[in-house]
C-alpha positions in Angstrom: 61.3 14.0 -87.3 60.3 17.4 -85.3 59.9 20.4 -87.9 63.0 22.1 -86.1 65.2 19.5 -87.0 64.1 18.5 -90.3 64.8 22.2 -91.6 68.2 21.7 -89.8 68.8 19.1 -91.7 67.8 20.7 -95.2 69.5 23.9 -94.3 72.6 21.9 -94.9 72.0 21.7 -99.1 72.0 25.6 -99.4 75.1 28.1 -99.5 76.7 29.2 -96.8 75.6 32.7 -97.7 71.9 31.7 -97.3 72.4 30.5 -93.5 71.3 33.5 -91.5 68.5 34.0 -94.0 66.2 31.3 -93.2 63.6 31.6 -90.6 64.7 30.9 -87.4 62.3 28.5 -86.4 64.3 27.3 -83.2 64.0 31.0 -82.0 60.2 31.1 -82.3 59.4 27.6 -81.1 61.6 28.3 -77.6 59.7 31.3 -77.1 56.4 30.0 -77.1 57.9 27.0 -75.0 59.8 29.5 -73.0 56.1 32.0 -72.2 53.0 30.5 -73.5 52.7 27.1 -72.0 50.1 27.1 -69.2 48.7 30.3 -70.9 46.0 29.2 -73.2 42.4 31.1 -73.0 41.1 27.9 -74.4 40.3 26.4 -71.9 38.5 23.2 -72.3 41.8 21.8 -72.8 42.5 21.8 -69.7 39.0 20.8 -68.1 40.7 19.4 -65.3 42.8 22.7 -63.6 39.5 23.9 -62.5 37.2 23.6 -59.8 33.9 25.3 -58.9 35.6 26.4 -55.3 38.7 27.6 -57.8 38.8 31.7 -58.5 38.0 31.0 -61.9 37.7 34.5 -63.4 40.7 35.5 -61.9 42.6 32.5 -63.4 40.8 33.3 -66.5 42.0 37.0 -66.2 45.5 36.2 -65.6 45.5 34.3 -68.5 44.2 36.6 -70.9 46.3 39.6 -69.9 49.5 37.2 -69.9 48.1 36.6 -73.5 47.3 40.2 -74.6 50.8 40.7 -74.1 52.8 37.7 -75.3 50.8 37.4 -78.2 51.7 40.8 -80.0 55.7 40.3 -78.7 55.7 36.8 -80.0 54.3 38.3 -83.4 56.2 41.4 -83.7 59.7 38.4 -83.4 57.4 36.7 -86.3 57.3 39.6 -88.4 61.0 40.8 -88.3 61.1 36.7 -89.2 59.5 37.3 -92.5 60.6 40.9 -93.2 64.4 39.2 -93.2 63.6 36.1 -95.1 61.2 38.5 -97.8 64.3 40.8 -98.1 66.2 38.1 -99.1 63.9 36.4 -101.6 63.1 39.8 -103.0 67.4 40.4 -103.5 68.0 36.7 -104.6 65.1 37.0 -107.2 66.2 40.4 -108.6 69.5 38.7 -109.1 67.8 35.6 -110.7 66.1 37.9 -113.3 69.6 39.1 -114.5 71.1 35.8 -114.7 68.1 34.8 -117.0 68.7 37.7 -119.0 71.9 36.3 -119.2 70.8 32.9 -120.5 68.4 33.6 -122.8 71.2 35.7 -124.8 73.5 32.5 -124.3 75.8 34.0 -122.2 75.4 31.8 -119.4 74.1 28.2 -119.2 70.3 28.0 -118.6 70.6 24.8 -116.7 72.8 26.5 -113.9 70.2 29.6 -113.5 67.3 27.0 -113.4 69.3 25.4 -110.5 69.2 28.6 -108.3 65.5 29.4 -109.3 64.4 25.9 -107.9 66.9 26.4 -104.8 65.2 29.4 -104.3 61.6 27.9 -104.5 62.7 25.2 -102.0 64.0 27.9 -99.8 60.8 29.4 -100.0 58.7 26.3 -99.5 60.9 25.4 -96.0 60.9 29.0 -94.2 56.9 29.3 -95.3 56.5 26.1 -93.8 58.1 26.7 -90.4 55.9 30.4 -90.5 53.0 28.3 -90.8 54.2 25.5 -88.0 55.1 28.7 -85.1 51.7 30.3 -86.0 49.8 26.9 -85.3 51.8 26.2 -81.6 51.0 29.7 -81.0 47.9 29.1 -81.6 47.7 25.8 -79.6 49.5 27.4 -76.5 47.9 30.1 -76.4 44.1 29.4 -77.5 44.2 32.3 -80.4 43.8 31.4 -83.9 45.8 34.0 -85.7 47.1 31.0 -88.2 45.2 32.0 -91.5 44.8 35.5 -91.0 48.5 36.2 -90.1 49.3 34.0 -93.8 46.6 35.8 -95.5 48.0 38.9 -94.5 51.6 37.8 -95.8 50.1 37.0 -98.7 50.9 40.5 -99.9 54.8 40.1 -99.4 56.8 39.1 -102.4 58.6 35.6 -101.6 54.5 34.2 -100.9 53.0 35.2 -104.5 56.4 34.9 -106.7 55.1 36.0 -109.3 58.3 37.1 -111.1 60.1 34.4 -110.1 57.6 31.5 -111.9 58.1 33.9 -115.4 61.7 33.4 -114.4 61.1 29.7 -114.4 59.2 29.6 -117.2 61.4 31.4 -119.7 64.3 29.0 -118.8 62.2 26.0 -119.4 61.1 27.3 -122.5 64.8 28.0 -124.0 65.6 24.7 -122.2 62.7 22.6 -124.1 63.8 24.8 -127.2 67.5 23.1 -127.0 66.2 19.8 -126.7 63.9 20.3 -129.7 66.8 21.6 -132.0 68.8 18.4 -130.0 66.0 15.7 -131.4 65.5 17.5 -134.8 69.3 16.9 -135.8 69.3 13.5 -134.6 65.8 12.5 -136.5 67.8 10.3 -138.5 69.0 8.3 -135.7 66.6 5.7 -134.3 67.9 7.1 -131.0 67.1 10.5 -129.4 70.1 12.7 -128.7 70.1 14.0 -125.4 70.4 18.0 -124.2 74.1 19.7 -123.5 72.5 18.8 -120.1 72.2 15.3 -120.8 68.5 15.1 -121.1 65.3 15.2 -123.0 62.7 17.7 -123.8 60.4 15.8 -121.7 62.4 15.7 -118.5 63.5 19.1 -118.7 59.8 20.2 -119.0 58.4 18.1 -116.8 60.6 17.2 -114.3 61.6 20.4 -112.3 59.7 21.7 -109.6 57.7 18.8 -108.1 57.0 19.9 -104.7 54.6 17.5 -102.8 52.2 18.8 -99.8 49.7 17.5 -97.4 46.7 20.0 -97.2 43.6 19.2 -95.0 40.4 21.4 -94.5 37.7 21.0 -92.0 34.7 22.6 -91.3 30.9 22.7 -91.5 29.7 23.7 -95.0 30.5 19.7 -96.3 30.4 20.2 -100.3 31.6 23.4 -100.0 34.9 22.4 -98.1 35.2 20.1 -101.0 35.1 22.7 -103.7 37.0 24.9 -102.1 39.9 23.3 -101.9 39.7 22.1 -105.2 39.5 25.2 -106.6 42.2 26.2 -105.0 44.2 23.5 -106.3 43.1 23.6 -109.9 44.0 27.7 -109.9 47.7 26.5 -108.8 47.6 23.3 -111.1 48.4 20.8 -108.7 48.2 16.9 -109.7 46.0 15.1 -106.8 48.2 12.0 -105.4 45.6 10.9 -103.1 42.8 11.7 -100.8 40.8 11.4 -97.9 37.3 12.5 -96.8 35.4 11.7 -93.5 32.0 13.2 -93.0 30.1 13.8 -89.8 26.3 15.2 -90.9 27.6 18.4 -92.1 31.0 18.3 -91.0 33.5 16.8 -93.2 37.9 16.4 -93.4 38.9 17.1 -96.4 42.3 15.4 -96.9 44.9 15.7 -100.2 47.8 14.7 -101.2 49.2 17.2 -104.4 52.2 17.6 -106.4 52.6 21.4 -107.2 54.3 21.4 -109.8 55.3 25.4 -109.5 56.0 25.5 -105.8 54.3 28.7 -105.1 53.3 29.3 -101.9 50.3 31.6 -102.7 48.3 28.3 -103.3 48.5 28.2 -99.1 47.1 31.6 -99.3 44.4 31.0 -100.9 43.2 27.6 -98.8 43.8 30.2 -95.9 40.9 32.6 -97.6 39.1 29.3 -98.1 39.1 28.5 -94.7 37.9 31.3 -93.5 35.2 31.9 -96.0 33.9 28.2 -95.0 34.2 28.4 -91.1 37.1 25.6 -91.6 40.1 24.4 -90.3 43.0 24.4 -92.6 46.4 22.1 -91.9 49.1 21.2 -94.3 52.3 20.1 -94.0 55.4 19.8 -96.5 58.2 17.3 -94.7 55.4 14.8 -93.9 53.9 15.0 -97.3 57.2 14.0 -99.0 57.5 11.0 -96.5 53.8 9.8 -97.7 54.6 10.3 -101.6 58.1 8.5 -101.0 55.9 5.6 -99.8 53.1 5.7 -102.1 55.8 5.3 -105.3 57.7 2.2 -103.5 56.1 -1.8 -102.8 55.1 -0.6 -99.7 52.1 1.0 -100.5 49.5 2.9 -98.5 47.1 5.5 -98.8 45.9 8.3 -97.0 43.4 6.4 -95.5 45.7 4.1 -94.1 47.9 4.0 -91.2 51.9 4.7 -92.0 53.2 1.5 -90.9 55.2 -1.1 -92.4 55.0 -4.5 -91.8 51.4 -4.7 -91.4 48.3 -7.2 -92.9 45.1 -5.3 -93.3 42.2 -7.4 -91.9 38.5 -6.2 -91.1 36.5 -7.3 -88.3 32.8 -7.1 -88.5 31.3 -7.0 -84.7 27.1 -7.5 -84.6 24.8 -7.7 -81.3 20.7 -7.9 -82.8 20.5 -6.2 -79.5 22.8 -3.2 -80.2 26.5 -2.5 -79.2 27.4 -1.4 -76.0 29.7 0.9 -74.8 31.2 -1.4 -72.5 31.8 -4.1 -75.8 32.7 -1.4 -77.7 35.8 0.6 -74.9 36.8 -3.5 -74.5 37.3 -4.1 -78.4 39.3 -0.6 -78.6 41.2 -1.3 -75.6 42.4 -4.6 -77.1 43.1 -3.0 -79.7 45.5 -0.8 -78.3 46.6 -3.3 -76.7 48.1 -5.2 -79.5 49.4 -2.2 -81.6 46.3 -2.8 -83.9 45.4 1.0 -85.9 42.0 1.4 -87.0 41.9 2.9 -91.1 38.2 3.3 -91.2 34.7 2.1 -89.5 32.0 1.7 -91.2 28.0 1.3 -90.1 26.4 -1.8 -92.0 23.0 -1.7 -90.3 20.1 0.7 -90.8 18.4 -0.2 -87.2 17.6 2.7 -84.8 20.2 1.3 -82.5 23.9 0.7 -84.2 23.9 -2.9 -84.3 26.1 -4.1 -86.6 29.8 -2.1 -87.7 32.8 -2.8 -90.0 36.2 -2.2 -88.8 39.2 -2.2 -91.4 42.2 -2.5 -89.6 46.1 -2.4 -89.9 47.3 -5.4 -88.3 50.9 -6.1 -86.9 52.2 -9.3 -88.8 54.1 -10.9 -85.6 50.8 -11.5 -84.1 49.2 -15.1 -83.8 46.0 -16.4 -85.1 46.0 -18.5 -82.2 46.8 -15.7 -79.8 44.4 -13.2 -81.7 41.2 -16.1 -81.8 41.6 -17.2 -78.1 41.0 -13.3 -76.4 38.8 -12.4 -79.0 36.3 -15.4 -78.1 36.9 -14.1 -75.0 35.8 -10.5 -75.6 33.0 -11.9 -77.4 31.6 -14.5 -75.1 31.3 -11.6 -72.2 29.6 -9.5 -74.2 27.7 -11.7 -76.4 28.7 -9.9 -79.7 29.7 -11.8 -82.9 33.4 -10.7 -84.1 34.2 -11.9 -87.5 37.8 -11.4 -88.5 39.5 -11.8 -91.7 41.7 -11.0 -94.2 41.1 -7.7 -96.0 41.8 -9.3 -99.8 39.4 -9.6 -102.9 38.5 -12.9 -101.9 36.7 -11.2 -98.8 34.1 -9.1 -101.1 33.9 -12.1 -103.9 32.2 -14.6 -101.7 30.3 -17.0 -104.2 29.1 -20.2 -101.7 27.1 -20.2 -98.3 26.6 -23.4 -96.5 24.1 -23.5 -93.9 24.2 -26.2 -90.8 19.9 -27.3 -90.9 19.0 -27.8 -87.2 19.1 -24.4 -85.2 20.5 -23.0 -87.7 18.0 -22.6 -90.9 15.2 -24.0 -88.8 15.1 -23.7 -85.1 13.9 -26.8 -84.4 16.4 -30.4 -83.7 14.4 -32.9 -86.7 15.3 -35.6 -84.7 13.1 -34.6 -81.7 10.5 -33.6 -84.0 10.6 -36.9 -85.4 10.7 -38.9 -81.5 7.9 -36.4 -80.6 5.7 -37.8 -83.2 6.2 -41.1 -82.5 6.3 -40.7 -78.4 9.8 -42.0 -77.6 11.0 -38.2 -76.8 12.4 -39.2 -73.5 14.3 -42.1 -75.0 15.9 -39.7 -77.4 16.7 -37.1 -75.0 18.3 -39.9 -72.7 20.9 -40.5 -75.7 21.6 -36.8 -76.7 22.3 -36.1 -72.7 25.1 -39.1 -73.1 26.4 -37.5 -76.1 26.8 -34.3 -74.3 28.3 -35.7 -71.4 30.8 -37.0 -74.1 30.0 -40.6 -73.1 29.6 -41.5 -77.1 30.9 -39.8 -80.2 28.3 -37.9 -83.2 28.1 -41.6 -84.6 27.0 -43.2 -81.7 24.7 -41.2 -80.8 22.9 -41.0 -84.2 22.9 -44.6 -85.0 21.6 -45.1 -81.3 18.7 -42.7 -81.9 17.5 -44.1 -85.5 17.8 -47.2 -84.1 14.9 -46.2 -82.2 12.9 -45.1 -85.2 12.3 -48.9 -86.3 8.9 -49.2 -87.0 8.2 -45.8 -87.5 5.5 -45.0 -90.6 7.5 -43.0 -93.1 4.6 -40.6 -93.3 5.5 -39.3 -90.1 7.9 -37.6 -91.8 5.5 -35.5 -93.9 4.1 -34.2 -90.5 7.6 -33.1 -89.4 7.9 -31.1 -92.5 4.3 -29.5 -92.0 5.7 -28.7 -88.4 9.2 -27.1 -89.8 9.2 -23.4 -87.8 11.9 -21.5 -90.3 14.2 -19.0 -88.3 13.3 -15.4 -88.8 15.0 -14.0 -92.0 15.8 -17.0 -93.8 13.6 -17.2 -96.8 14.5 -12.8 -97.1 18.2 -14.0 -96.7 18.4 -16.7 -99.1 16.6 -15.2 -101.5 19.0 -12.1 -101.4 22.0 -14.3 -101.8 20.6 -16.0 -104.7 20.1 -12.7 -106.3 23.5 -11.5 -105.9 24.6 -14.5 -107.5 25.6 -17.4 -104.7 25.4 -20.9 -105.1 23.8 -21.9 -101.2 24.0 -25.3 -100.0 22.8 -27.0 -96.9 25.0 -29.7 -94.8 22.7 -31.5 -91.9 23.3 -34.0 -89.2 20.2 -34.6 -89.8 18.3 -36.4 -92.5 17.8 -35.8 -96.0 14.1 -35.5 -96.9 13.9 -32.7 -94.4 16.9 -31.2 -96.1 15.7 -31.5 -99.4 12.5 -30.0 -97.9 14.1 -27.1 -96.6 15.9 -27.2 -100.0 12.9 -26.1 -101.9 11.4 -24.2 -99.4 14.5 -21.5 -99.5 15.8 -22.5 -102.9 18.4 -24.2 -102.0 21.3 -25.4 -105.0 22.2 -28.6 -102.8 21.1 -30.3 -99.8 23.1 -33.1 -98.4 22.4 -35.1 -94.7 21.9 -38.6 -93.4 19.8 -41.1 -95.6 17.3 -42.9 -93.3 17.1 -47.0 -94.4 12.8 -47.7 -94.9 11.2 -51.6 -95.6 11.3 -53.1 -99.1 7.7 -51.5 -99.4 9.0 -48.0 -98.4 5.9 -48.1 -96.1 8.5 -47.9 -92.6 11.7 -46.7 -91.4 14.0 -49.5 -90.5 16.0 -48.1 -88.2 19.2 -47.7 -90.0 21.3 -45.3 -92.1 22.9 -45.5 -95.6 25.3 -44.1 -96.8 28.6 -41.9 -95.5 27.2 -41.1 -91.6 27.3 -36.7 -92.0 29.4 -35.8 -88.9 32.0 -32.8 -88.4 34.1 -34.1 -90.6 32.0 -35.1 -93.7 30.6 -31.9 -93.2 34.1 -30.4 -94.1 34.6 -32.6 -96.8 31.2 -31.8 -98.5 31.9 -28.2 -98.2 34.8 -28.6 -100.1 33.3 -30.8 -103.0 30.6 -28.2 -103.9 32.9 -26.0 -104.4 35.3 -27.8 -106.2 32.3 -28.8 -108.3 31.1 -24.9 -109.0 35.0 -24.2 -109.7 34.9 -22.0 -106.3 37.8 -21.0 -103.9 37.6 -21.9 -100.4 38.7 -18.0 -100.1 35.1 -17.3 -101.4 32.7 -19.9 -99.1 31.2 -19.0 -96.1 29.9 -21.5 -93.7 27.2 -20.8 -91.6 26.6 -23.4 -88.5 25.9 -23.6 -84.3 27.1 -26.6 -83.1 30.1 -29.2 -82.7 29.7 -30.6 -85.5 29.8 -27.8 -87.8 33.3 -26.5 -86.0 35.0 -28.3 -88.8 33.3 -27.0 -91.6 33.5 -23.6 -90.0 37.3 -23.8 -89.8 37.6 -24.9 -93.5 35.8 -22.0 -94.9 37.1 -18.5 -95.3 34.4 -17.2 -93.3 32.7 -19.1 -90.5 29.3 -17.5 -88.6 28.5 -19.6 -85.7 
């Protein structure tokens, strides 16, 4: 809802006899609309009105004498603005102060008089607001920023401190709290409290007026020091912190908060004003969007600041890696697809310490009518053009407690195939290849295809297979990897196509918790291989199940095992995981 109409809309719980009082924000805003547009001195936000063959200092003139004049007209209307509501304020809280004489001598009912002092803070809080919301499309219409120096300067008006008017508050809360206390000391012998004449306790009376909730942000180039600032700020005005937000650039930081203010005086706005300009920042806040955000942080659906305002969402985060770097091109394709699908980025995050940015973390607000079928197909797509790994899933606590890694063997912890290691050494290479080619070609399934390839290992010396191992050429980072892993506490398995003394090699080389593969058949004497396997055959889908019996056996989710593989037969296992690499 625009400003304009939202203070419309509150106008509407105040007197009649208030009505012309309040800032007329309509006035102000058509004005601006009205004079200012196409005026702004600042001009690189319109980059594209000018031309090197344009008479650009006359263009520039015209606009700064247009603005020299509209400027002080628009904020001698301003001023007569505040002068009218101030007047006001200033009657209404003279008035206040003899209705609180009143109540504290019992004459009148302290309740009632706190009702007008809090109407009166509220009707503060709105016409401040809309001051503050005319100075800022001044300033963006006209490229002037007389924002915080026009509210410093009306700091000095009355209705901006209230300085009388929070005594006023405080003396009614006090006799208020004192009636509740004589209230609950003659009911002491009742197990229940007795309420107020009012109908409430001590504690709500206290506690419970006042609450106004505000969005402030402050931006600028001193980083800690933004920080402090506005903390300071908020602890002078005792405001309780909701939320908050903080991005940093090098020195450069937003400074985001969500408070409660608990005595809605507007000085605190004053003072972040002072702040801002102390720190070379950028001060924002806002009141009606504020109360929309604590309305939502107090109900089931939550978010924070960090997080995008929409319901009906799933947050995911998608991890996107290229050992050669992202490129722009990968990187305007991913956003655009984003866009595409109505998908808000909350935060991104750098994982790698490279010189080139290689590896980011997008956490992202999802729209729940979208498909994982629809969502995996175009973003294999995205990824196949640019060769860049995205990794998608579910942002949950499953995703940060991962606790089991199983590897595929071949390519994958080793770069070499062990089966054409193993035909290599004993010269029927061609043979082999001849079978894997049929595979490919899809003339014969995984089983096949392996049993027709150790069929040609008959004969073959079992010590050949002590020569494979010698020959084993680990891929680059495994041992650093595995050993981290093991350190942060993961159980790490490998699942192989393969055959299992070479996985139990690779086992101990990388320190492995299981190794499973294909068990080759050898002679009586153990001297031979016999061309055979025993055993369940390891394809795609035993690969699957094994995944899932390690970590049934270590009492592990499958939310919390990643599977790590680069063929066909490791799609399975992949899929049954909560995270597959390939």
């Amino acid at each position: 809802m625009k400003y304009g109409s939202y203070l419309e809309q509150q106008k509407t719980e105040f007197p009649d006899s208030w009505q012309d009082h309040f800032l007329d924000y309509t006035m102000l805003k058509t004005y601006l609309k009205t004079h200012m547009v196409d005026t702004s001195v600042h001009l690189t936000a319109c980059p594209s009105t000018f031309r090197w063959a344009d008479p650009f200092a006359d263009t520039l003139g015209m606009r700064l004498e247009r603005v020299r004049t509209l400027t002080p007209e628009f904020i001698r209307m301003l001023d007569a603005q505040v002068v009218k509501l101030n007047t006001f304020f200033e009657r209404m809280q003279s008035e206040a102060q003899v209705l609180c004489e009143q109540a504290l001598r019992t004459e009148r009912e302290p309740q009632d008089v706190l009702n007008d002092v809090l109407r009166l803070e509220r009707f503060v809080f709105l016409n401040f607001t809309g001051v503050a919301k005319a100075l800022k499309k001044h300033d963006k219409w006209s490229g002037l920023f007389v924002r915080e120096p026009y509210l410093v300067r009306m700091s000095e008006l009355g209705f901006v401190a209230s300085t009388e008017l929070q005594q006023i508050k405080s003396e009614l809360l006090e006799r208020l709290g004192q009636h509740a206390a004589a209230s609950d000391a003659g009911s002491s012998r009742d197990t229940t409290r007795a309420p107020t004449p009012n109908g409430k306790h001590r504690a709500d009376i206290v506690s419970g007026h006042g609450v106004q909730t505000a969005m402030v942000s402050l931006r600028g180039p001193h980083g800690t020091d933004i920080i402090g600032g506005v903390l300071t700020c908020l602890s002078k005005h005792k405001c309780q912190i909701v939320d908050f937000s903080l991005s940093r650039l090098h020195h450069d930081v937003t400074f985001g908060v969500l408070v409660h203010l608990h005595e809605r005086s507007v000085d605190l706005f004053s003072d972040l004003a002072q702040t801002a300009q102390r720190w070379d920042g950028t001060l924002s806040f806002d009141v009606q969007d504020a109360q929309l955000k604590a309305t939502k942080l107090a109900t089931s659906a939550q978010y924070a600041l960090s997080e995008a305002p929409y319901a009906q969402r799933i947050k995911y985060v998608a991890t996107v890696l290229n050992e050669r770097g992202l490129s722009p091109e990968f990187l305007s394709e991913w956003l655009g697809w984003l866009l595409a699908k109505k998908i808000s980025v909350e935060q991104m995050r750098r994982l790698d310490k490279r010189t080139s940015l290689m590896c980011v973390e997008f956490r992202l607000s999802v729209p729940r009518d979208l498909t994982p079928d629809e969502v995996r197909a175009e973003l294999i797509a995205i990824s196949s053009a640019h060769q860049t790994d995205v990794a998608l899933q579910p942002d949950n606590v499953f995703r940060r407690q991962k606790r089991l890694v199983v590897f595929d063997m071949d390519s994958t912890l080793i770069q070499q195939e062990v089966i054409d290691e193993i035909a290599r050494a004993t010269g029927i290479e061609e043979q082999v290849a001849a079978i894997t080619e049929r595979a490919m070609q899809g003339e014969m399934d995984f089983g096949e295809s392996l049993a027709a390839r150790v069929a040609l290992l008959a004969g073959t010396p079992v010590s050949v297979l002590e020569g494979v191992k010698q020959r084993l050429v680990f891929t680059e980072g495994a041992h650093y990897l595995c050993r981290a892993l093991k350190s942060a506490g993961f159980k790490l398995a490998v699942i192989s196509g393969g055959f299992l003394p070479l996985a139990k090699h690779v086992k101990t080389e990388l320190g492995l918790d299981y190794a499973f593969a294909n068990q080759l058949a050898v002679s009586a004497d153990g001297s031979v291989l016999v061309g055979e396997t025993t055993g369940p055959v390891v394809d795609a889908a035993r690969k699957a199940e094994l995944l899932e019996v390690i970590a049934q056996a270590e009492g592990i989710a499958i939310d919390q095992v990643v599977a790590v593989g680069d063929g066909a037969n490791d799609l399975l296992m992949l899929a049954k995981a909560s995270l597959g690499i390939a």
